[in-house]
Steps between C-alpha positions, in 0.01 A plus 500: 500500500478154349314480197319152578518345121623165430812476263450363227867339359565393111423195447766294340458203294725194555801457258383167446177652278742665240557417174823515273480900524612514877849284581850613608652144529788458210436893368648737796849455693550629808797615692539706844893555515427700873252356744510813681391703183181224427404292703215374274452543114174351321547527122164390312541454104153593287474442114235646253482805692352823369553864548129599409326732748394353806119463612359817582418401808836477607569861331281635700609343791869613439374870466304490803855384655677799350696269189453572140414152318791402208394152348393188653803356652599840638172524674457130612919623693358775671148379589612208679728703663272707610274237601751297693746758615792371306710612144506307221708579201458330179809428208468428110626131529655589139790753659583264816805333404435126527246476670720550787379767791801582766471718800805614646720805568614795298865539394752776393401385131122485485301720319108525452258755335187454691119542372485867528787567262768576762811325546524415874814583717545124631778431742644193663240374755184610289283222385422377153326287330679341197481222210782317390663795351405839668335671712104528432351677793567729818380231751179632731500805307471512099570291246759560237390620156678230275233240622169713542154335379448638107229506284590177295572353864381093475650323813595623863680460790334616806718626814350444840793552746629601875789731522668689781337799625748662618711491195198600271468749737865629437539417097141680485612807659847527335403474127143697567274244437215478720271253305172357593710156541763636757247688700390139580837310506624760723234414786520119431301299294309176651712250390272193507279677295747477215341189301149627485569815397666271250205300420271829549651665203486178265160428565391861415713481176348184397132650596539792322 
């Protein structure tokens, strides 16, 4: 039965209305060593943030949506990826090795506790997502703990990405992760939609 409503969609401000708190240019490096692992990586760079409670209307919105609210730049992640159907993961610009973000394939040698405290089984053919010196994530599935947001967190580096499904799919199921992130990355993720979920997520963290 169709519900008849109109959809109302985010609306997103243009980049050109931001100030000096919003801009990637010169602060983030980017490097996809496998097409066939990314085919597109946004990486947006946000000083001053804070890790104060979000609005309550947002709690209550991530309740309703079965997700316990953490701090406001946890919240803003899975809101807008709620609200636009695709995940989001945000690092502490502090524990990314030069700046430098680099998506590319797991080796013999790689190692990588992720957020939930468990050091994941990664073999060749797995994704990752690494600075200039290690690994710093489990791509399309859960960030690594040596780069998590903190309390004392000040600047960001926000993750908006397209991986392959079908080797989320296969990582995800091996190691035992079945995240919020891979659910979607296994099904495909729109990948034109990549830069305004982008901009979505800086212009909430600027509102709010």
């Amino acid at each position: 039965e169709k519900i008849k409503r109109k959809i109302n969609y985010p609306k997103i401000r243009p980049i050109s209305e931001y100030k000096d708190d919003l801009s990637s240019e010169g602060n983030v490096k980017i490097e996809i060593k496998d097409d066939e692992a990314s085919k597109r990586f946004v990486a947006l760079y946000i000083k001053g943030v804070t890790t104060s409670p979000s609005p309550k209307w947002m709690q209550s919105r991530l309740n309703a949506s079965g997700m316990r609210p953490i701090n406001l730049i946890v919240d803003i992640t899975n809101y807008v990826m709620l609200e636009m159907n695709h995940p989001i993961h945000a690092y502490d610009e502090r524990d990314v090795s030069e700046n430098t973000i680099i998506v590319r394939r797991a080796s013999a040698d790689d190692t990588l506790t992720t957020l939930d405290g468990n050091r994941a089984n990664l073999k060749a053919g797995d994704i990752l997502i690494c600075d200039a010196q290690k690994p710093i994530g489990l791509a399309g599935i859960m960030g690594g703990e040596n780069s998590e947001v903190k309390e004392n967190t000040d600047n960001i580096i926000i993750e908006v990405a397209e991986f392959d499904p079908g080797q989320i799919r296969k990582t995800s199921k091996r190691v035992g992760l079945h995240t919020e992130a891979s659910h979607r990355f296994e099904r495909g993720c729109d990948f034109n939609a990549i830069p305004n979920v982008a901009k979505r997520v800086g212009d909430l963290l600027v509102q709010c």
